[in-house]
Structure formats: C-alpha cells, structure tokens
N, C-alpha and C positions, 0 to 999 in steps of 0.2 A: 504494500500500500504506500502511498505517497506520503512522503512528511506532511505532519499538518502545516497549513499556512500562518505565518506569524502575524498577531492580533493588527487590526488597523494601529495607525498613530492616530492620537487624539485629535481631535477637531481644535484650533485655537479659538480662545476665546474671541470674541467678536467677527468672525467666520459669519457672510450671510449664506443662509441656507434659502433659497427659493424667500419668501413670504417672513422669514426667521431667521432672527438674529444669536448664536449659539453664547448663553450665559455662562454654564460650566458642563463639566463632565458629572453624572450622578449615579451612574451606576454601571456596569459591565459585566456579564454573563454569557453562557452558551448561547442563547438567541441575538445576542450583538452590545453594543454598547449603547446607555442612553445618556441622552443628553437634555439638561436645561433651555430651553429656546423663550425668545422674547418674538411675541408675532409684533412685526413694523406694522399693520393697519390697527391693530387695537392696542397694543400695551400688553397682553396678556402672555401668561408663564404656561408653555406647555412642554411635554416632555416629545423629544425627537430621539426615538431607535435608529442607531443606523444599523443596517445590515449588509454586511460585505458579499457580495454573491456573486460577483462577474468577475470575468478575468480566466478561468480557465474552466476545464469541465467538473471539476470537481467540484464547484461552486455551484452547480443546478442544482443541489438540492434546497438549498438557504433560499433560491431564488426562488422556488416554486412555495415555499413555507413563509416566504415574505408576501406571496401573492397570497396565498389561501390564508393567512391572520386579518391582511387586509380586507378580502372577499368576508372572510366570517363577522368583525368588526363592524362592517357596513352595514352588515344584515342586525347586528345584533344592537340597536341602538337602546338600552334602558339606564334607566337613573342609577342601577348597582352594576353598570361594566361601564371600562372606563369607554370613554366616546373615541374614535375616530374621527379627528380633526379636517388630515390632509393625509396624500400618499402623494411622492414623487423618487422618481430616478436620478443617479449624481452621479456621475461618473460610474465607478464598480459598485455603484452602494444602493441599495435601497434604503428612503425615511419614512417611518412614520410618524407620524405627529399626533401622538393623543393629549386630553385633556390631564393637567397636572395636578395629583392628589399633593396639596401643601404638607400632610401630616405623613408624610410617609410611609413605609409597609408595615404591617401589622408585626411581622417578625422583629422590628426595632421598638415596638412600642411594648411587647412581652419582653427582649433583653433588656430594657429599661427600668421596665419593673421588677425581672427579678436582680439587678443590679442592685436598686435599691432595699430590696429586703421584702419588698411589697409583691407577691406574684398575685394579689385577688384584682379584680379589676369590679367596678362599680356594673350590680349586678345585672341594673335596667341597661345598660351600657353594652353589656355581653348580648343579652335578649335582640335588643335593638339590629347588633351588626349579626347574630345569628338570624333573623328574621332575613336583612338585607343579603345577605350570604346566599340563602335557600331559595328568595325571591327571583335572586340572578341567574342561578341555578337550574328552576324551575322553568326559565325563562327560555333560556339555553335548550335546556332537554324538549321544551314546546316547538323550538324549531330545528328536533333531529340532528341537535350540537351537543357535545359531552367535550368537557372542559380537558379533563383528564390529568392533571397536575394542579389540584385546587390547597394552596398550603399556607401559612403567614406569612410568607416572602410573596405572594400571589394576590395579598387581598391590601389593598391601600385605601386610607384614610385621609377625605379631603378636608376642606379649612373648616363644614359644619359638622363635621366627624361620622359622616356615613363612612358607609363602604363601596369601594367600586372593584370589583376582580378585573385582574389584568393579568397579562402575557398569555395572547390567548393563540400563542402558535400553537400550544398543546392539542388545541381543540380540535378533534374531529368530526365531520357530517357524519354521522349512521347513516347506515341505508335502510332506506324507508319502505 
C-alpha cells in the first residue's frame, strides 16, 4: 500500500476562502481539518472543514465522503444537526462551511467537569440535550440516515446551549 499522505499545512490566518475569511485552526481529525471562518457579507463565525481529496487516486475516497456529508447535510436541515452553510472546491480540497457551535463539543465540557471534581451535570440540563440528541436522531432515521458514530466529541453545544450532532461523514443512507 502506499505511504499515507502527509497532513495539509495549515490554512494562514487571514486566508480568504470563497465568501470567508479563515480566523484560526480549531480542530483536526481523520475527516480533515476544521477551521474558524468569518463570512465577509455578514460578520458571522462559522466553522470550515477542509478536506484534502484530489491530487492523486488515492484520494477518491475523501472525495466521494466529502460529496455524500454534503448530499446528506442538505437533506438533513433540523434545529439539532449542525446546518450546512456552503460547499465549495479549492484547489485539492474540499470546504465545508457549517454553522459554528460557540460552546464547543460535548467531550470538552464532560473533561471539564471531571477536571474539576464535579462529573454531575444539572439534571434538567442532561434531559434537555438527551431529548435534543434522540430528536436528531429520530430525524435522521425518518429519512433512511443512520449517523453511525454518534459520541461526545460528535455532539456540540451552541451559545443557547442546545445540541447540534455533527460530523456527519459517518452517516449512511439504508436502503429503503
């Protein structure tokens, strides 16, 4: 098999991307690197995945899992998945641009708690983001989608403290 390909270089800060201006780097994983962006027509903070997929043949796979998040994303427009801003091509990259959860993934807000000694979380609190969790869920499964990697690192908290599941390359259409 081929050596893996070494990670992109970072995006520099102030990089305009299409419609957006790149704020910082926020995060990098097996689905790609994401990014802080500032959209120039409004002001607003949304997060940009890039994903490396062109450049050689090894790369179709990224490319066709960056088509089918977007395709799914499209489809699946509710208050508890994160939204689907924009999609565009960059050179070898695909972006996507969803809406940015201020409070960050749920996985940093349980290491926070148990750093501080506190793992209980207020209990209307839990109720609230497990209703929102199931509702997305639910959501998902009504249109023949299964998430398939749904975990703390998966579920993000925006500034009125819902829940929105994200990274949804996991997701697969069943066949109906």
């Amino acid at each position: 098999p081929p050596a893996a390909a070494p990670p992109p270089a970072p995006l520099p800060v102030g990089l305009q991307l299409q419609a957006y201006t790149v704020v910082k780097e926020i995060g990098n994983g097996g689905a790609g690197t994401a990014f802080l962006v500032t959209g120039k027509t409004d002001g607003k903070q949304y997060v940009a995945k890039q994903i490396v997929c062109l450049g050689d043949q090894y790369k179709a796979a990224p490319a066709s899992y960056a088509l089918q998040e977007t395709r799914l994303l499209f489809l699946l427009q509710h208050p508890h998945i994160c939204a689907l801003v924009d999609f565009y091509p960059k050179s070898a990259n695909f972006f996507i641009v969803m809406e940015y959860c201020e409070q960050g993934d749920l996985s940093k807000h349980i290491s926070h708690a148990i750093r501080r000694g506190n793992v209980g979380f207020d209990a209307d609190r839990i109720y609230t983001w497990w209703y929102q969790i199931l509702d997305a869920v639910d959501f998902c499964h009504s249109r023949g989608v299964l998430h398939r990697d749904l975990k703390p690192k998966n579920i993000f908290i925006d500034a009125k403290l819902d829940v929105k599941v994200r990274d949804c390359r996991a997701i697969r259409a069943r066949p109906l």
